[in-house]
VEXFITI-406446 format. One record per atom (N, C-alpha, C): x, y, z. Coordinates in steps of 0.05 Angstrom, whole numbers, padded with zeros to 5 digits, always signed. Example, Ala and Ser with C-alpha at 12.3 -4.5 7.8 and 13.67 -1.06 7.14 Angstrom:
<rs>
+00264-00114+00156 +00246-00090+00156 +00264-00066+00156 +00257-00045+00142 +00273-00021+00143 +00258+00001+00157 
</rs>
This chain:
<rs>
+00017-00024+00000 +00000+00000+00000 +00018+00025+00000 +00012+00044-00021 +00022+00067-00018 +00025+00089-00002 +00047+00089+00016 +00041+00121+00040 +00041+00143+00031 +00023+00157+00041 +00015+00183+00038 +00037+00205+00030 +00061+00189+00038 +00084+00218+00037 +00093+00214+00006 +00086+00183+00003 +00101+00172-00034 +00074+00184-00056 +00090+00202-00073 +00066+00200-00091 +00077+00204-00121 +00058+00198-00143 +00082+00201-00168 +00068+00219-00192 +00084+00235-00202 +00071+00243-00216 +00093+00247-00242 +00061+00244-00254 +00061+00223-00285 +00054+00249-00307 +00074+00256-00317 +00077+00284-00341 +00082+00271-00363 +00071+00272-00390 +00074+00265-00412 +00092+00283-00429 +00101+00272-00444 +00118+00289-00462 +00102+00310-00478 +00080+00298-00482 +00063+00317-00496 +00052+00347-00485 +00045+00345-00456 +00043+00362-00436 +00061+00382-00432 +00083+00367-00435 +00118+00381-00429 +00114+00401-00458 +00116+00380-00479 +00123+00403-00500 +00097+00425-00503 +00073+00428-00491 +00056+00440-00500 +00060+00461-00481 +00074+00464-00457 +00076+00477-00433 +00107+00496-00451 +00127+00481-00467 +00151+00495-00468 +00137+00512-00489 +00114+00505-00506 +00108+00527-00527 +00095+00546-00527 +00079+00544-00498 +00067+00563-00486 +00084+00578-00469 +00113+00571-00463 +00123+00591-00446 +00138+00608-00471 +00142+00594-00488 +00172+00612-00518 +00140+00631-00527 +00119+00622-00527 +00094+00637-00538 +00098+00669-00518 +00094+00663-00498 +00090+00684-00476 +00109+00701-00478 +00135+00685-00479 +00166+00712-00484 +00162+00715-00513 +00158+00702-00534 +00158+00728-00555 +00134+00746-00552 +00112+00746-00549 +00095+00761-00545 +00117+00786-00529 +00124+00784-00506 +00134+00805-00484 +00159+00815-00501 +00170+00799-00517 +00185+00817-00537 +00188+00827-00556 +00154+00823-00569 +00138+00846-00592 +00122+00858-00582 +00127+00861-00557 +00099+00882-00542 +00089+00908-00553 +00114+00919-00563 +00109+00948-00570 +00100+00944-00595 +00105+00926-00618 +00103+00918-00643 +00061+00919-00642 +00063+00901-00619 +00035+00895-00622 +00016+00918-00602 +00023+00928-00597 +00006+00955-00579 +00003+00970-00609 +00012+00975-00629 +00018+00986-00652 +00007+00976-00664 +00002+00949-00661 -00007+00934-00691 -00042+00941-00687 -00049+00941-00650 -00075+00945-00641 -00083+00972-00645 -00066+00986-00648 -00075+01022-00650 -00070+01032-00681 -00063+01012-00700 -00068+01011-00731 -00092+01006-00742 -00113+00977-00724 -00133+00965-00719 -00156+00982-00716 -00150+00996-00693 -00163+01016-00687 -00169+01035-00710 -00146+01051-00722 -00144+01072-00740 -00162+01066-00754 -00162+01046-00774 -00170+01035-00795 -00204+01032-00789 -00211+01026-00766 -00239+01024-00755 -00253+01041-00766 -00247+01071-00758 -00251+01100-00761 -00250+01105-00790 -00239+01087-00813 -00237+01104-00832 -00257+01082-00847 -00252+01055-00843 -00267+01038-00866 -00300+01038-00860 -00309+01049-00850 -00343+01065-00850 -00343+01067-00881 -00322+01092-00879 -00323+01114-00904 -00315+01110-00927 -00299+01091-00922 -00280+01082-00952 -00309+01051-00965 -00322+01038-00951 -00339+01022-00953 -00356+01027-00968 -00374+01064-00958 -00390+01072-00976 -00374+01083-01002 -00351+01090-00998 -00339+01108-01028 -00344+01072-01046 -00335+01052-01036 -00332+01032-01056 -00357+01029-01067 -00386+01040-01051 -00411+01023-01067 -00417+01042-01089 -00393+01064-01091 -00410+01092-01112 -00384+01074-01130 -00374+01051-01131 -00357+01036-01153 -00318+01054-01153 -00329+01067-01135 -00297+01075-01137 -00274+01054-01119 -00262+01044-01135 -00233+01029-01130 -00222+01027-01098 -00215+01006-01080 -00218+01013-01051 -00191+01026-01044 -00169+01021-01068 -00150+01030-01068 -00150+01062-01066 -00163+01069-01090 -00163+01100-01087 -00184+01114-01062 -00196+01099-01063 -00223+01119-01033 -00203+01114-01011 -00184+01084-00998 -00174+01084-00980 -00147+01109-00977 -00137+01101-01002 -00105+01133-01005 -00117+01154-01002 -00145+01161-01025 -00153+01187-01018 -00158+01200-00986 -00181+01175-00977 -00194+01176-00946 -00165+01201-00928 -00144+01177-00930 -00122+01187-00905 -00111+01206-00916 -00104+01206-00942 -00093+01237-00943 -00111+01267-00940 -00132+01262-00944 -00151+01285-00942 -00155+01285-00918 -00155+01266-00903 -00161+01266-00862 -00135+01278-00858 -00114+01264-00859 -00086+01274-00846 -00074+01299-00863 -00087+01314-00890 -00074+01337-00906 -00092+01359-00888 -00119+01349-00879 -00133+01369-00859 -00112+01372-00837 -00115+01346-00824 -00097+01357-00790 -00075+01368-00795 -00058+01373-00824 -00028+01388-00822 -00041+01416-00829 -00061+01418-00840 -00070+01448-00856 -00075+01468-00826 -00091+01454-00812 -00098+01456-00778 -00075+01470-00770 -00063+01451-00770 -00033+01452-00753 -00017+01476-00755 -00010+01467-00786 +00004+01493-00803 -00011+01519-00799 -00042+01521-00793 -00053+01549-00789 -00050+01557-00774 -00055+01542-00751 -00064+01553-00728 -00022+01556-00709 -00004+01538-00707 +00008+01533-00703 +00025+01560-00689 +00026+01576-00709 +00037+01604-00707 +00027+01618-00681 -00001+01620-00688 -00012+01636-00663 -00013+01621-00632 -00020+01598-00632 +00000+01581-00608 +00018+01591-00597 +00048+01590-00622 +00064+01586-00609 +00073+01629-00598 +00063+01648-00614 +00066+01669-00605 +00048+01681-00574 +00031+01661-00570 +00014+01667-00547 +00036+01654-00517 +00054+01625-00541 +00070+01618-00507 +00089+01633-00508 +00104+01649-00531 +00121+01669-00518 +00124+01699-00511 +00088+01696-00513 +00077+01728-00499 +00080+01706-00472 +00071+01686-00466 +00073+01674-00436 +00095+01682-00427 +00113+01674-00447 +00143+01674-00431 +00154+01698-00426 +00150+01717-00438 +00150+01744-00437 +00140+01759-00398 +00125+01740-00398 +00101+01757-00378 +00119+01741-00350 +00135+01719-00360 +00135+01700-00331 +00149+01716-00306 +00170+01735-00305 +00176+01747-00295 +00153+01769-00276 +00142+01775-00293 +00118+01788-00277 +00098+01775-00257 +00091+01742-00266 +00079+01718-00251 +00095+01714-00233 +00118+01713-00240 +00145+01701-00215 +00137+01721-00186 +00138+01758-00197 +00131+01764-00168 +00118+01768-00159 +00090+01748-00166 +00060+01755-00147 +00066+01729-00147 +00082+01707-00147 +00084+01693-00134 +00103+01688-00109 +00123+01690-00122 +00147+01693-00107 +00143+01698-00082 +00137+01712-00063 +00137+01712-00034 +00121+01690-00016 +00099+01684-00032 +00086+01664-00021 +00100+01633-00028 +00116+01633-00050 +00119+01606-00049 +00152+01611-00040 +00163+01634-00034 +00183+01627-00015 +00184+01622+00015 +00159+01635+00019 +00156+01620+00047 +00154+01597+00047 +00146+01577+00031 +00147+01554+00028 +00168+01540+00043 +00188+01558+00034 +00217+01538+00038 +00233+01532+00012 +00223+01541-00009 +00225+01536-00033 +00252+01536-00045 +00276+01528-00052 +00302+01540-00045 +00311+01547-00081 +00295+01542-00095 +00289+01554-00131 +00282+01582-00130 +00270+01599-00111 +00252+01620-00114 +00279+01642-00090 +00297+01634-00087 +00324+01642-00066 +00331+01657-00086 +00332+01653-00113 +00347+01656-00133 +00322+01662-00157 +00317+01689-00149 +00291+01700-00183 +00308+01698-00207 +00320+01706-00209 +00335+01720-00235 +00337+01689-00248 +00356+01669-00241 +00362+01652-00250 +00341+01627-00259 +00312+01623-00244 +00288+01606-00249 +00274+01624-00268 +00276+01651-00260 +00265+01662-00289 +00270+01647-00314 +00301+01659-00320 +00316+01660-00341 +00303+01623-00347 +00314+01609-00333 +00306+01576-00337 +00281+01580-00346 +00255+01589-00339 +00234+01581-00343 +00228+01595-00374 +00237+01616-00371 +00231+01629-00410 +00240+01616-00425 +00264+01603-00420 +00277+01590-00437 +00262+01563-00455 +00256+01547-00425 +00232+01522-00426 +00211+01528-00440 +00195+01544-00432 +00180+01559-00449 +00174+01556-00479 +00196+01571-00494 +00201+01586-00516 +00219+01554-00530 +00228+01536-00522 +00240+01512-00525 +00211+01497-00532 +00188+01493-00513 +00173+01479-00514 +00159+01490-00540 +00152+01518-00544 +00142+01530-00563 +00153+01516-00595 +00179+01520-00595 +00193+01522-00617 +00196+01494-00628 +00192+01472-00608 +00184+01448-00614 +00156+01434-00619 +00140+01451-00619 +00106+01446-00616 +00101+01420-00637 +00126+01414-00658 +00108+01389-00669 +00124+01372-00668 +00142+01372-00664 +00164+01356-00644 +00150+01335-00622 +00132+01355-00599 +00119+01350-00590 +00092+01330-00597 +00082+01336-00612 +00063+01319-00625 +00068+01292-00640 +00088+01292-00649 +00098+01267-00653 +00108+01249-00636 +00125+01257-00609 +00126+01245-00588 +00105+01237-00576 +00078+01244-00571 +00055+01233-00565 +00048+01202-00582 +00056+01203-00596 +00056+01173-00616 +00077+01158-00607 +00097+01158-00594 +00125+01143-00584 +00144+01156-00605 +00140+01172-00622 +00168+01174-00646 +00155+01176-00669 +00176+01179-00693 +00160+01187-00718 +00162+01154-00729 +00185+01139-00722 +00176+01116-00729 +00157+01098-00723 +00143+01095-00701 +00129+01085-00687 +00099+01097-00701 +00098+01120-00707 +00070+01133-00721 +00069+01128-00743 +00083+01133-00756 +00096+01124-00789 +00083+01096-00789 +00097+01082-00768 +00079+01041-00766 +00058+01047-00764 +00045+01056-00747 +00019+01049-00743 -00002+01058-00764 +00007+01080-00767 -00009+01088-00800 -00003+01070-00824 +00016+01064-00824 +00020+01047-00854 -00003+01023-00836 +00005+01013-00817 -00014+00980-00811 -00042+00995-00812 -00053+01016-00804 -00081+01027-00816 -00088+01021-00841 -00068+01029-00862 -00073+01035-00893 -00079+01011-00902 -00057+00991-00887 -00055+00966-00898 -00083+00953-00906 -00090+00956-00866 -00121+00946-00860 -00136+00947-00875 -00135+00983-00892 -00162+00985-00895 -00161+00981-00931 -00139+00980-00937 -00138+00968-00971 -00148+00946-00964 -00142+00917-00939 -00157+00891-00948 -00182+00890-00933 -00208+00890-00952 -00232+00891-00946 -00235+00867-00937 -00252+00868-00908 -00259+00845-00889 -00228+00831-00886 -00219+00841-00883 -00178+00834-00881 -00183+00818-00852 -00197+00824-00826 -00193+00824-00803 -00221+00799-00798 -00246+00802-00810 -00258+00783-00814 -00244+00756-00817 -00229+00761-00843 -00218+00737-00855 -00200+00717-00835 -00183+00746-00826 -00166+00734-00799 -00174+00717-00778 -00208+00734-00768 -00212+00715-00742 -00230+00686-00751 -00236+00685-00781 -00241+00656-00789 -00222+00647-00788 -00204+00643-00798 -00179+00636-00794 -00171+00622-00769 -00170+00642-00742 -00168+00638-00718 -00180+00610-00710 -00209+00627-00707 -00232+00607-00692 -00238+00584-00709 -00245+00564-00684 -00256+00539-00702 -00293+00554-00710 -00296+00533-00729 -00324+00535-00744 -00351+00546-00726 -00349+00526-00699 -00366+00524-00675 -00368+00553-00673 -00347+00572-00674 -00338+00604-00665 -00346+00618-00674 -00341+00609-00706 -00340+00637-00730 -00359+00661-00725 -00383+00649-00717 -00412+00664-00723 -00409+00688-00696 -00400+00671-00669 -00402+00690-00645 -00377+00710-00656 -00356+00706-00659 -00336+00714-00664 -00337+00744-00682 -00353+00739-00708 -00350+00754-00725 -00371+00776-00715 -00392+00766-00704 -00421+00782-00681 -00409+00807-00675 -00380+00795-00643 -00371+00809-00640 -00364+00827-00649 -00345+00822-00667 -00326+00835-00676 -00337+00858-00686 -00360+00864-00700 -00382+00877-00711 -00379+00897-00697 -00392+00894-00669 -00400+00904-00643 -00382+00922-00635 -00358+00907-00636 -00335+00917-00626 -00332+00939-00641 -00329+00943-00665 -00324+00963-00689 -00337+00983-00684 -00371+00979-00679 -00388+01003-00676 -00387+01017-00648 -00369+01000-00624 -00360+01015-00599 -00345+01027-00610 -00319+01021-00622 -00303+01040-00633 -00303+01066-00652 -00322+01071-00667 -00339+01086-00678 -00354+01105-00662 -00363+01095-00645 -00381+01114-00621 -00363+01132-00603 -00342+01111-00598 -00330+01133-00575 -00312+01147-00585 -00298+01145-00618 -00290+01164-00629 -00301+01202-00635 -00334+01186-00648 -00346+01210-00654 -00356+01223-00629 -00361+01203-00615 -00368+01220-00580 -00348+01239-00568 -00319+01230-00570 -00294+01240-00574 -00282+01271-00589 -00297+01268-00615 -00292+01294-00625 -00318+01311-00626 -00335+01300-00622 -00359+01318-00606 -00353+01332-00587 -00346+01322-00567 -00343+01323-00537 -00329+01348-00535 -00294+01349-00547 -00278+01354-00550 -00281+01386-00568 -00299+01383-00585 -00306+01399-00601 -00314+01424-00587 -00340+01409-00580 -00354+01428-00553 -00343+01444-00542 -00324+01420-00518 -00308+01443-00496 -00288+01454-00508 -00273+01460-00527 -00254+01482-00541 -00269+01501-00543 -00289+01497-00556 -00302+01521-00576 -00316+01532-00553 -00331+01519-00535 -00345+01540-00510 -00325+01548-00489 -00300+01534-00481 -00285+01551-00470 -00263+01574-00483 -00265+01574-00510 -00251+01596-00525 -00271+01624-00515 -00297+01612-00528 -00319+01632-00524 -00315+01651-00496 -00319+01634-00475 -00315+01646-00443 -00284+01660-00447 -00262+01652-00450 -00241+01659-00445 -00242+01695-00458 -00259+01693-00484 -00258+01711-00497 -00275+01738-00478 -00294+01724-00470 -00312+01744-00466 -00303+01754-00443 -00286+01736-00425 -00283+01755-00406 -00253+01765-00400 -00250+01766-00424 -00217+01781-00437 -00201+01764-00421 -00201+01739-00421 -00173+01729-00412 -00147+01721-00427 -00129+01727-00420 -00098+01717-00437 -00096+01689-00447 -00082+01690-00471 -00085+01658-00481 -00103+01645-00488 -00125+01654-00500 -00156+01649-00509 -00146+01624-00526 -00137+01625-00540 -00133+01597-00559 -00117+01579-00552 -00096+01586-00541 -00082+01556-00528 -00084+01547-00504 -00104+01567-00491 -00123+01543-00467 -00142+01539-00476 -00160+01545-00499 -00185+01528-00498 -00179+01507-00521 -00149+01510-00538 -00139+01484-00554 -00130+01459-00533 -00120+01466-00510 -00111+01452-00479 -00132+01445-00473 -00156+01450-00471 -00180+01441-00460 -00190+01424-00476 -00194+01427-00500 -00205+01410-00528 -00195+01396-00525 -00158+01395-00522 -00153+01361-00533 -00150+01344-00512 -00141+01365-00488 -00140+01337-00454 -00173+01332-00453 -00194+01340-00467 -00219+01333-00460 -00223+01297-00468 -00201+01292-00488 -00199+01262-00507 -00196+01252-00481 -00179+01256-00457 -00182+01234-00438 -00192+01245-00414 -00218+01222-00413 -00243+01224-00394 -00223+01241-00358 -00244+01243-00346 -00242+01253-00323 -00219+01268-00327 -00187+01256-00328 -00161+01267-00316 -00154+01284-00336 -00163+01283-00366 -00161+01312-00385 -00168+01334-00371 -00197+01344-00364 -00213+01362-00356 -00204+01367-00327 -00193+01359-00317 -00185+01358-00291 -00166+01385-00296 -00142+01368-00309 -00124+01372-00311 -00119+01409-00326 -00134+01402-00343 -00131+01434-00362 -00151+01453-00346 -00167+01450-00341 -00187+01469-00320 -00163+01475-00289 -00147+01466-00278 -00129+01470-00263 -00112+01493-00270 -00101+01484-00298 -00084+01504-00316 -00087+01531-00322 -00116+01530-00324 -00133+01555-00343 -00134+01571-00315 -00147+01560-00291 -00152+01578-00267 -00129+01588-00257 -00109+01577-00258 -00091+01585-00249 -00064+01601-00260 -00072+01607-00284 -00062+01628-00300 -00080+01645-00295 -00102+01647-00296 -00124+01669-00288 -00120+01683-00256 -00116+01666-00240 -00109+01675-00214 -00087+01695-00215 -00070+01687-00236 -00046+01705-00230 -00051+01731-00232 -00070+01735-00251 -00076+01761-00255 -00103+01769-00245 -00119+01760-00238 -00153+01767-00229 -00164+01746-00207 -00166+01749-00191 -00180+01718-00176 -00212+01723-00182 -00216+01753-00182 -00250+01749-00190 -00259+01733-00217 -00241+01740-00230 -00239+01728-00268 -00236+01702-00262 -00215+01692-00247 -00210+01666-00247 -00230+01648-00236 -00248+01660-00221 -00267+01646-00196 -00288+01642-00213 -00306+01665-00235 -00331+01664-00249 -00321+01648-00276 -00294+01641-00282 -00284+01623-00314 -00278+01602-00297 -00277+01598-00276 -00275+01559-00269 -00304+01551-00256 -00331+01573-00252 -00348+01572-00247 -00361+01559-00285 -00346+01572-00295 -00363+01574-00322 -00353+01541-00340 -00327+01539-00337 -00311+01515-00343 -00324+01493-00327 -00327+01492-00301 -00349+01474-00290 -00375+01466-00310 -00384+01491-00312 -00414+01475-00334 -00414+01466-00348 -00397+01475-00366 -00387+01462-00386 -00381+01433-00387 -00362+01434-00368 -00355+01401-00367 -00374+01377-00354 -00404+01410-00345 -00418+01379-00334 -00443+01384-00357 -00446+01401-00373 -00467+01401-00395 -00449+01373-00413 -00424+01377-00426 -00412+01351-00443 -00416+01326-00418 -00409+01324-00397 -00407+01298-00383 -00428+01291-00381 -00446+01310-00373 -00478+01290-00362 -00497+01302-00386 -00496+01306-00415 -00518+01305-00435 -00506+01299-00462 -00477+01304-00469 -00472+01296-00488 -00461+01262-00480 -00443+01260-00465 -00429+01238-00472 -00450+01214-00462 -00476+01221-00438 -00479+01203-00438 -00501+01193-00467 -00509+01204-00481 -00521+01215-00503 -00507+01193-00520 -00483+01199-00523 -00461+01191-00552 -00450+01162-00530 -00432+01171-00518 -00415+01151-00505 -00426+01121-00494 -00445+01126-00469 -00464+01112-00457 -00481+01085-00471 -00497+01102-00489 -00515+01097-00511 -00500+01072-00522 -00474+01080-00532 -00468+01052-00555 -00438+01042-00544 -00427+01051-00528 -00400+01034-00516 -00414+01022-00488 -00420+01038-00463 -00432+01027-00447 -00416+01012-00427 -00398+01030-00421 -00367+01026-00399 -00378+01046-00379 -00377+01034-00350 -00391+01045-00327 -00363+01069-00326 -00362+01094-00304 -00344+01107-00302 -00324+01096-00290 -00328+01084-00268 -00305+01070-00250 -00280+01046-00275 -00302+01032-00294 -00281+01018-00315 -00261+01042-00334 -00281+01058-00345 -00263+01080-00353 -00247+01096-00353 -00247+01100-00321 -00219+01111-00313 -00202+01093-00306 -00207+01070-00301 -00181+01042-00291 -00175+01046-00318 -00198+01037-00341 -00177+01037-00369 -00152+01064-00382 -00169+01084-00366 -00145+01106-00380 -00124+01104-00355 -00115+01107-00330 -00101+01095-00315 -00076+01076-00329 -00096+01057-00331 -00070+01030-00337 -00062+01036-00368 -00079+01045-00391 -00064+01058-00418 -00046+01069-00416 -00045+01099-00394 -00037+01117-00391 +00001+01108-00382 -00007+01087-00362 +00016+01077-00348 +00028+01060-00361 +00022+01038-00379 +00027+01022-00397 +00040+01032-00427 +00025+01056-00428 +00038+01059-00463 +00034+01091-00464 +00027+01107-00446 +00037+01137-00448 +00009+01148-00451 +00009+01175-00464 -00007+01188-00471 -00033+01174-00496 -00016+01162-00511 -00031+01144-00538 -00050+01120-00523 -00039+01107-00507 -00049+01088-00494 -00076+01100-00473 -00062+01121-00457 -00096+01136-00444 -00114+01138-00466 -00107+01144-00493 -00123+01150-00508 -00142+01135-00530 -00128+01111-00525 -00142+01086-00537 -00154+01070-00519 -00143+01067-00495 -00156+01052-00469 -00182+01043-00470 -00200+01068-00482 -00234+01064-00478 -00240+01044-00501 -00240+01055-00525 -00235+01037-00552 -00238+01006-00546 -00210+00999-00526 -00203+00971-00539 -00215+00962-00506 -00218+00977-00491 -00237+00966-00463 -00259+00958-00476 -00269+00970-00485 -00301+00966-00503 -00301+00942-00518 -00273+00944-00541 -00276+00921-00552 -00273+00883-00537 -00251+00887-00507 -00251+00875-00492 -00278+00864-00469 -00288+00881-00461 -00318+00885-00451 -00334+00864-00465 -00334+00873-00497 -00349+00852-00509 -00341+00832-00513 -00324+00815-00514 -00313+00787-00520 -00318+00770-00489 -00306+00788-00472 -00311+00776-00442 -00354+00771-00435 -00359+00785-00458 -00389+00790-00443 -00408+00762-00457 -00398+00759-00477 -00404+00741-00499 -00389+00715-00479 -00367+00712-00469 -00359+00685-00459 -00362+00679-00440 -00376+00709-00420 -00394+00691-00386 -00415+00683-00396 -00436+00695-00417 -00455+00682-00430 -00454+00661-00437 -00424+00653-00456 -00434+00623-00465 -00431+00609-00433 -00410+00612-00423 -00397+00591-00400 -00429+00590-00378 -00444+00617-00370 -00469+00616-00368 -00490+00593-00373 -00487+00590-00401 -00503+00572-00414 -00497+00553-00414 -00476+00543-00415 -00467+00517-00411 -00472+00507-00388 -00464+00519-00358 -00468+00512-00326 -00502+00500-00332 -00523+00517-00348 -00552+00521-00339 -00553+00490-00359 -00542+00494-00380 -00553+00466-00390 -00533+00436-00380 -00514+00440-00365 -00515+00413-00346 -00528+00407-00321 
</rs>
C-alpha cells in the first residue's frame, strides 16, 4: 500500500512540449509588445476610416483609391490645422514667456515662504523658465509626434491602418482563420459590435472635445482672458481623456487666471465647470453611454493603466479597446453561463 508521503507524478511528453510552447509563446509576445500595442492602435485607425471608404466603394470607386484618398484628405486636414493655427500658439507661449517674470513676483513671496530653495534665486528660475518655455514653443510638433512614441512608431501604425483598410474584411478573414467553425458566427457578431463601440467613442470624442474648445474659447474671450486659444486648444484636446483631461486643463486655465484676477479666475472655473458637466452628463452620456456602455469606474481604470502602460496614446485608446474587450468577455460569461444552466 502506498504512504501518503510517496506519490508520483506522471507528465507526458506531450504536456511538457505543449507547456515549453506556451512559455517561448508568452516571451515572444513580451518581446513584440510594443510591435503589437501598434499593430492594435493601426486596428483601431482603420476602424474610423473603413465606415467611409466602404460607402466610397458602393459609388464603384476602387478601394484602393477611396482608402489613399480617405487618409490623405483626413491627415492633409490635420497638417493644414496645424500649419494654421500653429503660429498663433506658439506666439501666445512666448507672450507667456515674456510675462513670466511678472507671474514670478506675485508669486514669489508666497511660495518662498514655502521653503522653496528655486525661488532664493529669481533671476536665475526666471531665465530657466523662459527659456523652457520658448524651447517647448519652438518644438510644438516635435511635441506631437512624441505623443505617438516617435515618428517611427507613427509612421507604423499608419501604414498598418492603410494596410487594413486596402484589405476589405482583411480582419474578418483573420478571425475565421483563428476560430474553429463552432466560433466563426459569435466571433464575427462580436467583432461587428466591437467596431461600432469604436466608432461611437470616437465621434463621442470629437464631439465632446469639439464642444469644450469652442465653449471655452468663447468664455475665455468674453471675459478678456490671456491665451484664449491655447487654453481652450488645452482644454479640447486633454478633453480626449475622460475625467483626468478636464481635470487637468481646467487647473491650468484657473490658475493662469489667478495670477492676474482671482475674481476672473473664480466666475471662468465657475463657467468651465458647466461646461464640463453640460458635455459629461448630456452629451457623452447621449453619444458615449448609448453605444459603448463602460460604467465610469471601468473607464478611468482603463485610461489609468493605458496611460501607465503605453503613455499618452495608450490613455487615449484605453476606452476603444476596453469596449472592444468588454465585449468578448461578455459574450464568454454568456456562453460559459449557458453551458453551467444546460448541465
Amino acid at each position: 500500500m502506498t504512504s501518503l508521503n510517496e506519490r508520483t507524478l506522471d507528465i507526458s511528453w506531450g504536456t511538457i512540449v505543449k507547456l515549453s510552447l506556451a512559455t517561448l509563446l508568452i516571451y515572444i509576445v513580451f518581446l513584440l509588445k510594443d510591435v503589437l500595442v501598434w499593430f492594435v492602435f493601426g486596428v483601431i485607425i482603420s476602424i474610423l476610416f473603413d465606415p467611409v471608404i466602404d460607402v466610397l466603394e458602393k459609388f464603384r470607386i476602387p478601394r484602393v483609391v477611396a482608402t489613399v484618398g480617405m487618409y490623405l484628405l483626413v491627415f492633409g486636414v490635420v497638417a493644414f490645422i496645424l500649419y494654421g493655427t500653429a503660429p498663433l500658439f506658439i506666439n501666445e507661449i512666448k507672450r507667456f514667456s515674456q510675462l513670466i517674470p511678472q507671474y514670478f513676483e506675485t508669486l514669489a513671496p508666497s511660495l518662498r515662504g514655502l521653503g522653496l530653495e528655486a525661488f532664493s534665486e529669481p533671476n536665475a528660475f526666471v531665465d530657466a523658465s523662459v527659456k523652457g518655455v520658448e524651447k517647448f514653443g519652438s518644438n510644438f510638433f516635435s511635441a506631437l509626434f512624441a505623443i505617438f512614441g516617435g515618428i517611427v512608431s507613427t509612421l507604423f501604425v499608419i501604414s498598418i491602418a492603410i494596410f487594413l483598410s486596402l484589405e476589405r474584411k482583411g480582419i474578418e478573414r483573420a478571425i475565421m482563420l483563428l476560430f474553429p467553425r463552432s466560433m466563426e458566427v459569435l466571433a464575427l457578431d462580436v467583432w461587428t459590435r466591437s467596431q461600432k463601440k469604436v466608432s461611437a467613442w470616437f465621434i463621442s470624442r470629437i464631439v465632446g472635445s469639439l464642444f469644450v474648445g469652442v465653449a471655452t474659447y468663447i468664455t475665455l474671450f468674453l471675459f478678456g482672458a490671456p491665451y484664449p486659444f491655447s487654453l481652450s486648444l488645452l482644454s479640447g484636446v486633454t478633453n480626449f481623456l475622460p475625467i483626468i483631461g478636464p481635470l487637468f486643463s481646467g487647473a491650468i486655465v484657473v490658475f493662469l487666471l489667478a495670477l492676474e484676477s482671482l475674481p476672473k479666475a473664480l466666475f471662468v472655473g465657475i463657467a468651465l465647470f458647466l461646461i464640463q458637466q453640460i458635455e459629461g452628463n448630456i452629451l457623452t452620456p447621449l453619444l458615449t453611454k448609448k453605444f459603448i456602455g463602460l460604467s465610469p469606474v471601468l473607464v478611468l481604470v482603463a485610461v489609468a493603466v493605458g496611460g501607465t502602460l503605453w503613455g499618452v496614446l495608450g490613455a487615449l485608446f484605453a476606452i476603444p479597446i476596453a469596449g472592444i474587450l468588454s465585449e468578448f468577455l461578455r459574450d464568454f460569461l454568456k456562453k460559459r453561463k449557458g453551458e453551467v444552466v444546460v448541465t
